[in-house]
N, CA, C and O of each residue as an XYZ file, in Angstrom:
844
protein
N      34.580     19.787     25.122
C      33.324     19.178     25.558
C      32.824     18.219     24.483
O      32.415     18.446     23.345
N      32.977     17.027     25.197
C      31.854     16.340     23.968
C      30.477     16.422     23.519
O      29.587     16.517     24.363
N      30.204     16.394     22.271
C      29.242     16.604     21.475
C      27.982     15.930     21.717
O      28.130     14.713     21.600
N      26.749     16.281     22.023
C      25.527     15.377     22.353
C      25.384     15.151     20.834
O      25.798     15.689     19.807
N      24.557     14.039     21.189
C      23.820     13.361     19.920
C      22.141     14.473     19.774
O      21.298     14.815     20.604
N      22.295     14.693     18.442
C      20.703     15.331     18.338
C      20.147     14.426     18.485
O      20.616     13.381     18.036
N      18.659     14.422     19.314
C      17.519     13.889     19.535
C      16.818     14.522     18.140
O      17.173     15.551     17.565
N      15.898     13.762     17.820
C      15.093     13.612     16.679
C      13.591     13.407     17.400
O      13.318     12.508     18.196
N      12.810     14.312     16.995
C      11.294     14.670     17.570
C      10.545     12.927     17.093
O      10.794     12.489     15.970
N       9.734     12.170     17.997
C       9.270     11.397     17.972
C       8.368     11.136     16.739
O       8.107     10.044     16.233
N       7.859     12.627     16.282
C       6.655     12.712     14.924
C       7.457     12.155     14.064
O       6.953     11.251     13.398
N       9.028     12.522     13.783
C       9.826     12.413     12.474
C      10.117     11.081     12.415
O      10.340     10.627     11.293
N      10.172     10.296     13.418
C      10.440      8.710     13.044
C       9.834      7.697     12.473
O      10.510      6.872     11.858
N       8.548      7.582     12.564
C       7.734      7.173     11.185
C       8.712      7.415      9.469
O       9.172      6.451      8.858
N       8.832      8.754      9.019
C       9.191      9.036      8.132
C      10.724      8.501      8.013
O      11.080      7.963      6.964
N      11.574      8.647      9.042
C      12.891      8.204      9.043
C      12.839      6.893      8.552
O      13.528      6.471      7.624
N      11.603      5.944      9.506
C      11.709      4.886      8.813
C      11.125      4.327      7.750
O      11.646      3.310      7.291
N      10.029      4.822      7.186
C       9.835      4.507      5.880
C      10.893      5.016      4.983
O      11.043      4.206      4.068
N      11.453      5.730      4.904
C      12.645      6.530      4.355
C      14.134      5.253      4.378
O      14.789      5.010      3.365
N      14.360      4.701      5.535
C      15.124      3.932      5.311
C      14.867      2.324      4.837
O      15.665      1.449      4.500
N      13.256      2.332      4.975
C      12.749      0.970      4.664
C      12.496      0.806      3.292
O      12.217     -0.344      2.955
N      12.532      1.939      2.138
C      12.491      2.120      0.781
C      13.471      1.659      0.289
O      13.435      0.791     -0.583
N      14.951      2.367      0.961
C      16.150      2.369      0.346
C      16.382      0.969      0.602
O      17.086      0.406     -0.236
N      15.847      0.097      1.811
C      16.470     -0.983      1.981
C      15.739     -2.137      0.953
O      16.244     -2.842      0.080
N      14.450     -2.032      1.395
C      13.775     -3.192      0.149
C      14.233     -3.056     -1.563
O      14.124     -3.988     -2.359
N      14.900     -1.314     -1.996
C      15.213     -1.439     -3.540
C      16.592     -2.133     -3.553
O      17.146     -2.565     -4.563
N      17.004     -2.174     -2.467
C      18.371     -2.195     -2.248
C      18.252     -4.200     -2.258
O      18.836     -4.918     -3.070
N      17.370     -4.667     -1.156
C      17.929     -5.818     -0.675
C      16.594     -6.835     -1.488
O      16.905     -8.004     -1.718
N      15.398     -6.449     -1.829
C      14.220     -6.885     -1.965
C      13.725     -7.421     -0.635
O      14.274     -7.677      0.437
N      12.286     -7.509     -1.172
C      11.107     -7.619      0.347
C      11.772     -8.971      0.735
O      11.919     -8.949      1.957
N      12.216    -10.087      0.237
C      12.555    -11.377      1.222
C      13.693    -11.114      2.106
O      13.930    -11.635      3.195
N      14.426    -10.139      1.407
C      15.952     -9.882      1.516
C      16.130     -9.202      2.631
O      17.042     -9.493      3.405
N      15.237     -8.155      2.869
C      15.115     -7.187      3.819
C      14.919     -7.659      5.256
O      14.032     -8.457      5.559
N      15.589     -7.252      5.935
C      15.559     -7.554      7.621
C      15.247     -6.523      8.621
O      15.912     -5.511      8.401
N      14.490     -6.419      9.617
C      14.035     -5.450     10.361
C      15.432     -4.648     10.601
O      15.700     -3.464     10.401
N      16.232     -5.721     11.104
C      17.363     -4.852     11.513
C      17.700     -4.065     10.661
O      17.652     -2.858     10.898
N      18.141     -4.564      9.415
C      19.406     -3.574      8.048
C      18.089     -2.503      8.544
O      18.369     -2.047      9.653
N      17.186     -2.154      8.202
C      16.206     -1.096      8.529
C      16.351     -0.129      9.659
O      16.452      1.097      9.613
N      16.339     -0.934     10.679
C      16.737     -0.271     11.955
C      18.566      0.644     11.862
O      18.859      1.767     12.273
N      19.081      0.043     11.462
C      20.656      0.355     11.841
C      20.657      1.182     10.497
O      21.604      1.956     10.639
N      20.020      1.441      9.133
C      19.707      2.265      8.004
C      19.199      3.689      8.508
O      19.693      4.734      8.084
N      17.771      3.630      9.814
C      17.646      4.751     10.185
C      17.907      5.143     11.343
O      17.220      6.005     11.892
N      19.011      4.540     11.947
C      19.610      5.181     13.106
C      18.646      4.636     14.138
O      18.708      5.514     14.998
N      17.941      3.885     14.505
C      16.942      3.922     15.499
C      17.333      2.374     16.096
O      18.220      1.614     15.709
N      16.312      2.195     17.209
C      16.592      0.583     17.330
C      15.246     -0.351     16.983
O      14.134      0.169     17.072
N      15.380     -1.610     16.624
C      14.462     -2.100     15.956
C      13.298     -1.873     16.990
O      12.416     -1.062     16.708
N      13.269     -2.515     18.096
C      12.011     -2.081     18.831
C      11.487     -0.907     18.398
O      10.391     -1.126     17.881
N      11.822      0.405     18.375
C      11.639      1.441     17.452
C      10.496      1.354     16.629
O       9.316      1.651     16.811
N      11.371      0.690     15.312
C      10.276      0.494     14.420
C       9.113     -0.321     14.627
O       8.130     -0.194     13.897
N       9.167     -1.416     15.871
C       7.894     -1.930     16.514
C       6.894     -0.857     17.270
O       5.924     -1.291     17.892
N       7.088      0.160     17.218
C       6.200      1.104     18.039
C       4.966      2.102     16.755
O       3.984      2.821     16.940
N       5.759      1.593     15.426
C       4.970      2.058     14.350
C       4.363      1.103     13.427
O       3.304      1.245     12.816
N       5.410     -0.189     13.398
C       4.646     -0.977     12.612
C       4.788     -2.218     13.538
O       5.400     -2.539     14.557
N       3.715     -2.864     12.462
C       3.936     -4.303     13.063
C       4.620     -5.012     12.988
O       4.999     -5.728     13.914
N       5.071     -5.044     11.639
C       5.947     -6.482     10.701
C       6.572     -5.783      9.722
O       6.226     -4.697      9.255
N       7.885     -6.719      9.314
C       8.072     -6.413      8.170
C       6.701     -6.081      6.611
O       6.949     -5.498      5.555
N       5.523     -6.622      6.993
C       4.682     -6.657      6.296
C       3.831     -5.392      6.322
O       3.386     -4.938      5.268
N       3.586     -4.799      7.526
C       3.114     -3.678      7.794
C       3.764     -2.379      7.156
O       3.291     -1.534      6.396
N       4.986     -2.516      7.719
C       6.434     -1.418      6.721
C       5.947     -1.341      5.860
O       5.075     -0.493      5.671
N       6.407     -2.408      4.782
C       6.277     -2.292      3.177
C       5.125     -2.013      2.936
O       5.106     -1.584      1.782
N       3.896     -2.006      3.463
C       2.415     -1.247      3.322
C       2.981     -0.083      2.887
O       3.046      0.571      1.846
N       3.455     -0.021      4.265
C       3.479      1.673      4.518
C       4.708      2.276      3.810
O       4.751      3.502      3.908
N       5.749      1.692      3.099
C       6.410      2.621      1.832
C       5.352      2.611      0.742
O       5.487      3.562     -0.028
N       4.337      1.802      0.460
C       3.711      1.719     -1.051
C       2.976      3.055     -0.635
O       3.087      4.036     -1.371
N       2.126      3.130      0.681
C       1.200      4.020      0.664
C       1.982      5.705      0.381
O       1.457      6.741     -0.027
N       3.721      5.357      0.880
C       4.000      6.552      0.373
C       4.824      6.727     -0.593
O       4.915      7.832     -1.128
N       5.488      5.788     -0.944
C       5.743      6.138     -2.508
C       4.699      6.245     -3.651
O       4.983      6.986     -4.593
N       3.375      5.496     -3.660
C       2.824      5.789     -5.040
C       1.477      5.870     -4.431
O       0.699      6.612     -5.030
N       0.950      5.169     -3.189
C      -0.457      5.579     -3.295
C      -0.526      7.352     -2.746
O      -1.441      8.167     -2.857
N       0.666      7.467     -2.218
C      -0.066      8.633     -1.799
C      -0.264      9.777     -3.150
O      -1.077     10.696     -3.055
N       0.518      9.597     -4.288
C       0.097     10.022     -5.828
C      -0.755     10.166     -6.092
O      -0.951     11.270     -6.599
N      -2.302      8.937     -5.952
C      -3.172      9.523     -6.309
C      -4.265     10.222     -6.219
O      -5.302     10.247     -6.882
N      -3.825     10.885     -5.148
C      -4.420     12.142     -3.863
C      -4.306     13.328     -4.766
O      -5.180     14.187     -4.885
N      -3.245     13.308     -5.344
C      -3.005     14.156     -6.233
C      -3.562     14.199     -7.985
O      -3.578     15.168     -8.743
N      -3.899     13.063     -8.193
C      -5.002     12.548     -9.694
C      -6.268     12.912     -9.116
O      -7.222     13.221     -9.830
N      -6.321     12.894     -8.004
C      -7.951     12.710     -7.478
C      -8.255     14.149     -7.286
O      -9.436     14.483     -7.383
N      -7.284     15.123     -7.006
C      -7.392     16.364     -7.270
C      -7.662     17.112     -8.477
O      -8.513     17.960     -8.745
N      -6.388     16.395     -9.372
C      -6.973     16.877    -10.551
C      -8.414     17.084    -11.357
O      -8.946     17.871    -12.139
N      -8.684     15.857    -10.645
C      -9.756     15.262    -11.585
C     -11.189     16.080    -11.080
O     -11.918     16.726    -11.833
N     -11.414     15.854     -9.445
C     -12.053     17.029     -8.600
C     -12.233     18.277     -9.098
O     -13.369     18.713     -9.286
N     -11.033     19.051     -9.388
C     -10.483     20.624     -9.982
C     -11.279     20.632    -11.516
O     -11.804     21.671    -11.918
N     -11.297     19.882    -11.994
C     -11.324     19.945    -13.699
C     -12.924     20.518    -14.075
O     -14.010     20.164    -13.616
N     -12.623     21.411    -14.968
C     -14.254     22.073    -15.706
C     -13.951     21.523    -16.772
O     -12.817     21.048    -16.827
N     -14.623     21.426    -17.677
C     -14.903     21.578    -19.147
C     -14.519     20.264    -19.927
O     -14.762     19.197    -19.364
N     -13.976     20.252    -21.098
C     -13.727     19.171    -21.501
C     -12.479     18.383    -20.801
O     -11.581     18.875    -20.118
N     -12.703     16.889    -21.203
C     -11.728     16.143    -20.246
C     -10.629     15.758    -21.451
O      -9.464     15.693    -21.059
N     -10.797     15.571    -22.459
C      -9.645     15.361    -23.125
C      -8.482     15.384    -23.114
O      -7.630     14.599    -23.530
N      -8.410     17.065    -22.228
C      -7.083     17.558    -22.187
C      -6.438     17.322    -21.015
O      -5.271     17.611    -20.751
N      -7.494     16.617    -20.102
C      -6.511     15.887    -18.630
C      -5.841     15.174    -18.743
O      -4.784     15.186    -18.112
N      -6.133     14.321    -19.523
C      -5.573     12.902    -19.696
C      -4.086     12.854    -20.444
O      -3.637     11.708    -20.468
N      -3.167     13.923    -21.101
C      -2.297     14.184    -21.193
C      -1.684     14.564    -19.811
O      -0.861     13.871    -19.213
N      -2.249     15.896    -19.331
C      -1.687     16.134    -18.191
C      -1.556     14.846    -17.115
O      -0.540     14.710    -16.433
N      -2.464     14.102    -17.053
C      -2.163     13.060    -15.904
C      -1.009     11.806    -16.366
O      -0.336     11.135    -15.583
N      -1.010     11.740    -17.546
C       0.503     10.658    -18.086
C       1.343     11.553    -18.051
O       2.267     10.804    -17.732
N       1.856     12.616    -18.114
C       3.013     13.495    -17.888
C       3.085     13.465    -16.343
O       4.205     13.231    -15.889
N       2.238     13.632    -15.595
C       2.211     13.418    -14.385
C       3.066     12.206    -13.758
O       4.170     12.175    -13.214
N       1.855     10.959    -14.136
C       2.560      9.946    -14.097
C       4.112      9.471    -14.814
O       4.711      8.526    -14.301
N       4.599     10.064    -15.807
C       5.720      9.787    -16.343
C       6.852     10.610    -15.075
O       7.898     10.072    -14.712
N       6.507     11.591    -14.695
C       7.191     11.942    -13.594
C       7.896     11.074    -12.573
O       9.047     10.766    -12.264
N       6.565     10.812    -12.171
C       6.836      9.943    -10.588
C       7.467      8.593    -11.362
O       7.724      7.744    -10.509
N       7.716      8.244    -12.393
C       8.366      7.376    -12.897
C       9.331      7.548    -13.431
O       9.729      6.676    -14.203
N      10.156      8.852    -13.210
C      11.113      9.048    -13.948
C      12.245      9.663    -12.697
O      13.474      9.654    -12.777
N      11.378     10.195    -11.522
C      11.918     10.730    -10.632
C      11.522     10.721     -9.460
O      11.700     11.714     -8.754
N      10.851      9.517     -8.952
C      10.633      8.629     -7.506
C      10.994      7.063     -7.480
O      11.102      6.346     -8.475
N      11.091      6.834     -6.677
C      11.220      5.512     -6.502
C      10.226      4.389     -6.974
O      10.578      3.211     -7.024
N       9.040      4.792     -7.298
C       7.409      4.649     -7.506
C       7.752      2.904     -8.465
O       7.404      1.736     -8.297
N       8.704      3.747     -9.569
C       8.632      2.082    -10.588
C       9.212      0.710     -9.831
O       8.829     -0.437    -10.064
N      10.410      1.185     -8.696
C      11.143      0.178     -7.855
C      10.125     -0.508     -7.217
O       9.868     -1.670     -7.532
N       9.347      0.251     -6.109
C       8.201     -0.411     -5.979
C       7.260     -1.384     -6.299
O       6.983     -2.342     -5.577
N       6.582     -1.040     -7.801
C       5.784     -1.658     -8.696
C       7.229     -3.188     -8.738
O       7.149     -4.343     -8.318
N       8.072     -2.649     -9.245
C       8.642     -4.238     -9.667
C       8.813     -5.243     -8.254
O       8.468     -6.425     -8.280
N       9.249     -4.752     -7.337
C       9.039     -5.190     -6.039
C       7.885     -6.095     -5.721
O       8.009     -7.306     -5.540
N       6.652     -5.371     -5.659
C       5.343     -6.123     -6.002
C       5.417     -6.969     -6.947
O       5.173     -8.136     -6.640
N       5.824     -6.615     -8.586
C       5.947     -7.910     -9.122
C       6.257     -9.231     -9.127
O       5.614    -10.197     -9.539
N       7.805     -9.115     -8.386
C       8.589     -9.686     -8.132
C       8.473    -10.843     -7.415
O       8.973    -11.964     -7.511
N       7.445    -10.139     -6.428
C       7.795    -11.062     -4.651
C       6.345    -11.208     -4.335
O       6.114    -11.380     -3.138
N       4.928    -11.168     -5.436
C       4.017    -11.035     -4.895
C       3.815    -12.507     -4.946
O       2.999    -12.684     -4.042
N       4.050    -13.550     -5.415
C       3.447    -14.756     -6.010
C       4.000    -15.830     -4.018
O       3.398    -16.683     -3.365
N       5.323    -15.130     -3.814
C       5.935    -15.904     -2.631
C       5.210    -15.110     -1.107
O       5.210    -15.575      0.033
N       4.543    -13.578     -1.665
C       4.267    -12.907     -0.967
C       3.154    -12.297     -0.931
O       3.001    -11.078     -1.006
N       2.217    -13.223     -0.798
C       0.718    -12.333     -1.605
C      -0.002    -11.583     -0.946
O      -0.891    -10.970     -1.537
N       0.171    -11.430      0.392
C      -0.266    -10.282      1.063
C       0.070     -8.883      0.369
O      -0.820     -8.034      0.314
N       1.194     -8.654     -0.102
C       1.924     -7.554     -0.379
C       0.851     -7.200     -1.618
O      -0.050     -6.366     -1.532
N       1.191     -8.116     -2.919
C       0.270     -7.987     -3.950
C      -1.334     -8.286     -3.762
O      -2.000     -8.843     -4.635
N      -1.713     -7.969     -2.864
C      -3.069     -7.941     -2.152
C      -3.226     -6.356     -2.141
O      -3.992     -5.628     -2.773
N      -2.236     -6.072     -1.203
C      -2.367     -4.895     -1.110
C      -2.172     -3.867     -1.466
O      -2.644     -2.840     -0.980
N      -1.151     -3.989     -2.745
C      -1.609     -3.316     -3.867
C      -1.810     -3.011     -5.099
O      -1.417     -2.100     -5.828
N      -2.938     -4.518     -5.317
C      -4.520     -4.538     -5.398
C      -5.020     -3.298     -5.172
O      -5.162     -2.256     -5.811
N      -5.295     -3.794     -3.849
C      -6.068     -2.984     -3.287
C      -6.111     -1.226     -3.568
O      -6.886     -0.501     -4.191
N      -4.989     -1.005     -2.850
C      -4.476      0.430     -2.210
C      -3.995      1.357     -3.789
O      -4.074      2.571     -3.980
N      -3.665      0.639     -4.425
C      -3.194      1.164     -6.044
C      -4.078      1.101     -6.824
O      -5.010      1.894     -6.958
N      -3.793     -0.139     -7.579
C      -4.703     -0.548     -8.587
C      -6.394     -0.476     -8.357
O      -7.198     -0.144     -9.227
N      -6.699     -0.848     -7.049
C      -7.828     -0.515     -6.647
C      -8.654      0.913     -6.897
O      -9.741      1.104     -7.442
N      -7.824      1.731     -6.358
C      -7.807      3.076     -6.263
C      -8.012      4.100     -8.055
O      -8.895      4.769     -8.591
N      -6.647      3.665     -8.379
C      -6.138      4.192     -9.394
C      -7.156      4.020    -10.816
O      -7.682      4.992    -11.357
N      -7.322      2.565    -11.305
C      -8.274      2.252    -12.100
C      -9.558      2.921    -12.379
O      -9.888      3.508    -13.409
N     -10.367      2.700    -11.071
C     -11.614      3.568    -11.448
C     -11.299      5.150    -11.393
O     -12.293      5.688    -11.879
N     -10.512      5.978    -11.079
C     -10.277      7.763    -11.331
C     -10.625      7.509    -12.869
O     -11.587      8.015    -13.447
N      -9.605      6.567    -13.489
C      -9.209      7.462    -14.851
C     -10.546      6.590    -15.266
O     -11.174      7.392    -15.957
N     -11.416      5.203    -15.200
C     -12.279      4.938    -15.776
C     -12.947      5.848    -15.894
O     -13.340      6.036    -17.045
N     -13.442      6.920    -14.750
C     -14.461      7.933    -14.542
C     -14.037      8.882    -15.323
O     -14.922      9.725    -15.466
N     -12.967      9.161    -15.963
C     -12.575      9.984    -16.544
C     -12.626      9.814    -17.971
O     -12.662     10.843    -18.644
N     -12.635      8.641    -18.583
C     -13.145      8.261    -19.914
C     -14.694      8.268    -20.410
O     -15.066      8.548    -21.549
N     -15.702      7.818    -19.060
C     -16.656      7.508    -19.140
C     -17.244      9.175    -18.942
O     -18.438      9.393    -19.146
N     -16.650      9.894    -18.682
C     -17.141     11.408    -18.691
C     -17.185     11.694    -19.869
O     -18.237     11.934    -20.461
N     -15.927     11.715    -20.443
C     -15.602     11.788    -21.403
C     -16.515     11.267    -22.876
O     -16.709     11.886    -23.922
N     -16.912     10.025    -22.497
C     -17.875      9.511    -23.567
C     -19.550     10.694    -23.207
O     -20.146     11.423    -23.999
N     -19.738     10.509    -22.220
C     -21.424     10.850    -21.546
C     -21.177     12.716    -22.422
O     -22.158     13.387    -22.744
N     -19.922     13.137    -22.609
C     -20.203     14.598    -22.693
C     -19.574     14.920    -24.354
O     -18.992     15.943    -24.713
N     -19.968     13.465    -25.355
C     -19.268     13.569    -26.247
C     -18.022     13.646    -26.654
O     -18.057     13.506    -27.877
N     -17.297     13.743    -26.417
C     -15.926     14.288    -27.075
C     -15.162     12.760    -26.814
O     -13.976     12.865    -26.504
N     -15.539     11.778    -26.876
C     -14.909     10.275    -27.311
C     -15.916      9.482    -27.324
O     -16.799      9.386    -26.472
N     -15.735      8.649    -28.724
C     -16.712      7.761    -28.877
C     -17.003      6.478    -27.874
O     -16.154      6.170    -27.038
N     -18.280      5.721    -27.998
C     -18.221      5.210    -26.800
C     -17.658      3.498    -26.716
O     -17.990      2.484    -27.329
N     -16.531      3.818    -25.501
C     -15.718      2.805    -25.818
C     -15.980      1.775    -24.820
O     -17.071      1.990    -24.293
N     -15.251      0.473    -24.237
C     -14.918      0.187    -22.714
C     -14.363      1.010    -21.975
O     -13.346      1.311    -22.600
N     -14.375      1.684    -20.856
C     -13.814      2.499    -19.984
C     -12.710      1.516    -19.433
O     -11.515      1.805    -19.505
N     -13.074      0.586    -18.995
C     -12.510     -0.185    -18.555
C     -10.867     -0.607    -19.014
O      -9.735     -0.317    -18.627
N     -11.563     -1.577    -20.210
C     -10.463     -1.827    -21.311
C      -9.737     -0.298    -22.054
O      -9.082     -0.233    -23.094
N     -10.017      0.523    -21.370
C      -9.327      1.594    -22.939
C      -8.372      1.674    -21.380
O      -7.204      1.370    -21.624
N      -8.581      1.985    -19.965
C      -7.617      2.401    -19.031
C      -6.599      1.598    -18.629
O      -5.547      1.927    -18.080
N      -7.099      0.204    -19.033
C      -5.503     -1.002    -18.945
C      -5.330     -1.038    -20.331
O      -5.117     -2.147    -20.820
N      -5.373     -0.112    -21.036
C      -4.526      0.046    -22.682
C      -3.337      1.218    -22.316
O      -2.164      1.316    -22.678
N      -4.169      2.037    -21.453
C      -3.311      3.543    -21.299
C      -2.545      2.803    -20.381
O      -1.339      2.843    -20.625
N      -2.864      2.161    -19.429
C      -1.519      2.303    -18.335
C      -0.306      1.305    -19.234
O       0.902      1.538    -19.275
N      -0.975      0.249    -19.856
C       0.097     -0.562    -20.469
C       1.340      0.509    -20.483
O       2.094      0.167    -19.572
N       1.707      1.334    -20.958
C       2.331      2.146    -21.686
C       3.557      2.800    -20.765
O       4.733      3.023    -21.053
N       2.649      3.058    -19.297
C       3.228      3.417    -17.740
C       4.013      2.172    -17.008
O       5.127      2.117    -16.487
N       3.067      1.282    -17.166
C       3.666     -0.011    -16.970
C       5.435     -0.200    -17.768
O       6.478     -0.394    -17.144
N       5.310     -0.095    -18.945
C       6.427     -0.666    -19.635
C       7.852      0.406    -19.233
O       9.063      0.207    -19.135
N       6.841      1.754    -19.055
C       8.317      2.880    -19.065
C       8.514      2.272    -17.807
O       9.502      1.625    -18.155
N       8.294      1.823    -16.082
C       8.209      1.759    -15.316
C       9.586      0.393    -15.348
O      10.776      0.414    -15.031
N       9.013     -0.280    -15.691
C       9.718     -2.016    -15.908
C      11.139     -1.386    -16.741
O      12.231     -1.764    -16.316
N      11.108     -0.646    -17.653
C      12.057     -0.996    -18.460
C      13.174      0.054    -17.716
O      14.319     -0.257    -18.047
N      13.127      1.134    -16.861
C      13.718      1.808    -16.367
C      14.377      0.819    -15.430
O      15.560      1.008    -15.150
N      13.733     -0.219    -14.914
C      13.956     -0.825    -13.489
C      14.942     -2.141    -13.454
O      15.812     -2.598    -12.713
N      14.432     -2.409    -14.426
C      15.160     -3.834    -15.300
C      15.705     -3.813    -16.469
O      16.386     -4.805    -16.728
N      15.590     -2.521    -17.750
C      16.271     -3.081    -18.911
C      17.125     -2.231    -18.831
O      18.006     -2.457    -19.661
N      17.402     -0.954    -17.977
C      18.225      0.453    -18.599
C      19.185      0.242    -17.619
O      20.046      1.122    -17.612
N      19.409     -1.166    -16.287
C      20.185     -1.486    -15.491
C      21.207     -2.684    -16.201
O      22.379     -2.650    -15.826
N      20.919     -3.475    -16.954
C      21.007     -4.220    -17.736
C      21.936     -3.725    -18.996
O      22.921     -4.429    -19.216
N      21.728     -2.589    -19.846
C      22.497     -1.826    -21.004
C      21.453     -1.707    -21.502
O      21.661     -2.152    -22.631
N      19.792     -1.221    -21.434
C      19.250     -0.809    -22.388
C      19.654      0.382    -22.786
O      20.588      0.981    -22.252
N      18.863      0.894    -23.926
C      19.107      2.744    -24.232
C      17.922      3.080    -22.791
O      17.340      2.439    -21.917
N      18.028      4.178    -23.155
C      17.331      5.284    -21.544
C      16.084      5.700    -22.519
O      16.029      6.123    -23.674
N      15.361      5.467    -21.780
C      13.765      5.656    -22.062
C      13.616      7.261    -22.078
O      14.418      7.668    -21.237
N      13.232      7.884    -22.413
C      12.303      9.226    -22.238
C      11.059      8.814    -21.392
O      10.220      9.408    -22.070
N      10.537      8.387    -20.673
C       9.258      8.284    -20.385
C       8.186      9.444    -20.610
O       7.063      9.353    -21.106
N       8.929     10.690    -20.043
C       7.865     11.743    -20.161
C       7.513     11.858    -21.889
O       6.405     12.277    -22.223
N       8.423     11.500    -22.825
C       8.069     11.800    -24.202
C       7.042     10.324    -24.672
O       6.471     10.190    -25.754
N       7.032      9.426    -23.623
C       6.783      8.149    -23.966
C       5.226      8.248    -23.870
O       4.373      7.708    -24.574
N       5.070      9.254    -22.590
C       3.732      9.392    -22.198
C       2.985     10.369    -23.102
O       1.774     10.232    -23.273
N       3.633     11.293    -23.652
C       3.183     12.920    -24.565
C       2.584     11.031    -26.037
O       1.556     10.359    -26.118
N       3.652     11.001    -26.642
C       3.190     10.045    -27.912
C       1.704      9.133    -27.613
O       0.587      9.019    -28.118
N       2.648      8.469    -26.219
C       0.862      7.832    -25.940
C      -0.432      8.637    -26.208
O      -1.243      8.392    -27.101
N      -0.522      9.963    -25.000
C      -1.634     10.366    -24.927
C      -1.824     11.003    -26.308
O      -2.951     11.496    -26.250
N      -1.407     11.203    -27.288
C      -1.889     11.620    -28.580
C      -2.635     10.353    -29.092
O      -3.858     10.395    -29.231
N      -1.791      9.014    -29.427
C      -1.974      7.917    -29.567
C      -3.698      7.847    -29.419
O      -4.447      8.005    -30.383
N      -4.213      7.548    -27.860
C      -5.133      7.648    -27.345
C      -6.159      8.144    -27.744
O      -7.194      7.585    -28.105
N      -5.796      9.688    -27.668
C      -6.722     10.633    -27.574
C      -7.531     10.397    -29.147
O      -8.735     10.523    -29.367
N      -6.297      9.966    -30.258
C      -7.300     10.206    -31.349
C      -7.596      9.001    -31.744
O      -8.263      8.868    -32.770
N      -7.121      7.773    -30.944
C      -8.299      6.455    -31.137
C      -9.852      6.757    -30.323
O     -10.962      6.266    -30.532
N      -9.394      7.761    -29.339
C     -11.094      7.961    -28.615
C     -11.675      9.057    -29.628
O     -12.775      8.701    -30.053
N     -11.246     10.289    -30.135
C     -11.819     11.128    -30.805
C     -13.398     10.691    -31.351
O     -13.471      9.613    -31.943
N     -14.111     11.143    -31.251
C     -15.063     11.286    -31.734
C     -16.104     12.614    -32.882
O     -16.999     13.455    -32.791
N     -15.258     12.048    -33.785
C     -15.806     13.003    -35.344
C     -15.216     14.074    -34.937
O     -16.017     15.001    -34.811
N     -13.757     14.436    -34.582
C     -13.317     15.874    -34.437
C     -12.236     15.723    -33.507
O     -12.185     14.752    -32.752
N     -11.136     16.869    -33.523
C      -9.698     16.865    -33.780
C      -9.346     16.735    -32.260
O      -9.681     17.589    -31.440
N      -8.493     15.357    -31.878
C      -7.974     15.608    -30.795
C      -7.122     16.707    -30.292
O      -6.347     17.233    -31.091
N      -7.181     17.249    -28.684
C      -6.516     18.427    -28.780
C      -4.576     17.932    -28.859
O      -3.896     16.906    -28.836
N      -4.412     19.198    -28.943
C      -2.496     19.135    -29.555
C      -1.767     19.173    -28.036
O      -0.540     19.150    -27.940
């Protein structure tokens, strides 16, 4: 008897195709990428993927929202959860982040946006928006706590949080572009531990950053 084809529940195809629309944009980049390679990547037919998105433009929304924005659902928790002094988050959240940069697709992304935002500025609009938008003010609020409850002197919130990400930024890029190339292999997670010491005791205020 021949073998039916499994049917695949209608909920799961969204995910099938962001799932194959990741692999295809790291694979081909956003100009490069064609509805089809997408379609015939997740088994489906392109009309298919017209029943979830709109455009190629809509898609790639919708991998950012789940490769990295949906991350900071999870900062925003942290940060929600947290009693007492904040000092000691801010390690935990660059180890965090060194994660998803060491073991998601998250940095492919970011360079993606880099890459293709200037020919493609909707994309780098959106995340603007949906990331950077997002992301920036958590940890500002998290410095500026930080100052209001003593335990760091009072700095730019602003400027001290595009000092910290610099740091995310570079492990991100250099994984993506220099360690493909023949760089040496980054540690990121150790990249992020040095930073947040770094940090912590340029913010210190008259007393010992924690270890």
């Amino acid at each position: 008897m021949k073998p039916t084809k499994q049917r695949r529940a209608p909920a799961e195809r969204p995910q099938e195709i962001l799932d194959a629309a990741l692999a295809q944009f790291v694979e081909t980049g956003f100009a490069g990428t064609r509805l089809d390679d997408v379609a015939k990547r997740a088994g489906l037919s392109k009309a298919a993927i017209y029943l979830y998105f709109d455009d190629k433009v809509s898609l790639f929304q919708g991998v950012i929202r789940q490769a990295i924005a949906a991350n900071l659902t999870t900062v925003e928790t942290m940060l929600a959860h947290h009693r007492g002094p904040v000092a000691g988050l801010l390690p935990q959240i660059l180890e965090f982040m060194a994660g998803r940069i060491e073991d998601t697709p998250m940095p492919s992304i970011a360079k993606l946006v880099i890459a293709e935002s200037r020919a493609f500025p909707e994309i780098g609009r959106f995340y603007l928006k949906e990331v950077i938008g997002r992301g920036l003010p958590l940890l500002e609020g998290l410095i500026a706590r930080g100052i209001e409850q003593g335990e760091f002197r009072k700095v730019d919130p602003a400027m001290t949080v595009r000092s910290i990400m610099g740091a995310m930024l570079l492990g991100g890029l250099w994984r993506t572009v220099f360690e493909p190339i023949g760089a040496e292999k980054l540690d990121v997670r150790a990249l992020a531990r040095h930073h947040a010491d770094l940090i912590l005791h340029g913010l210190q205020s008259g007393q010992e950053a924690p270890s």
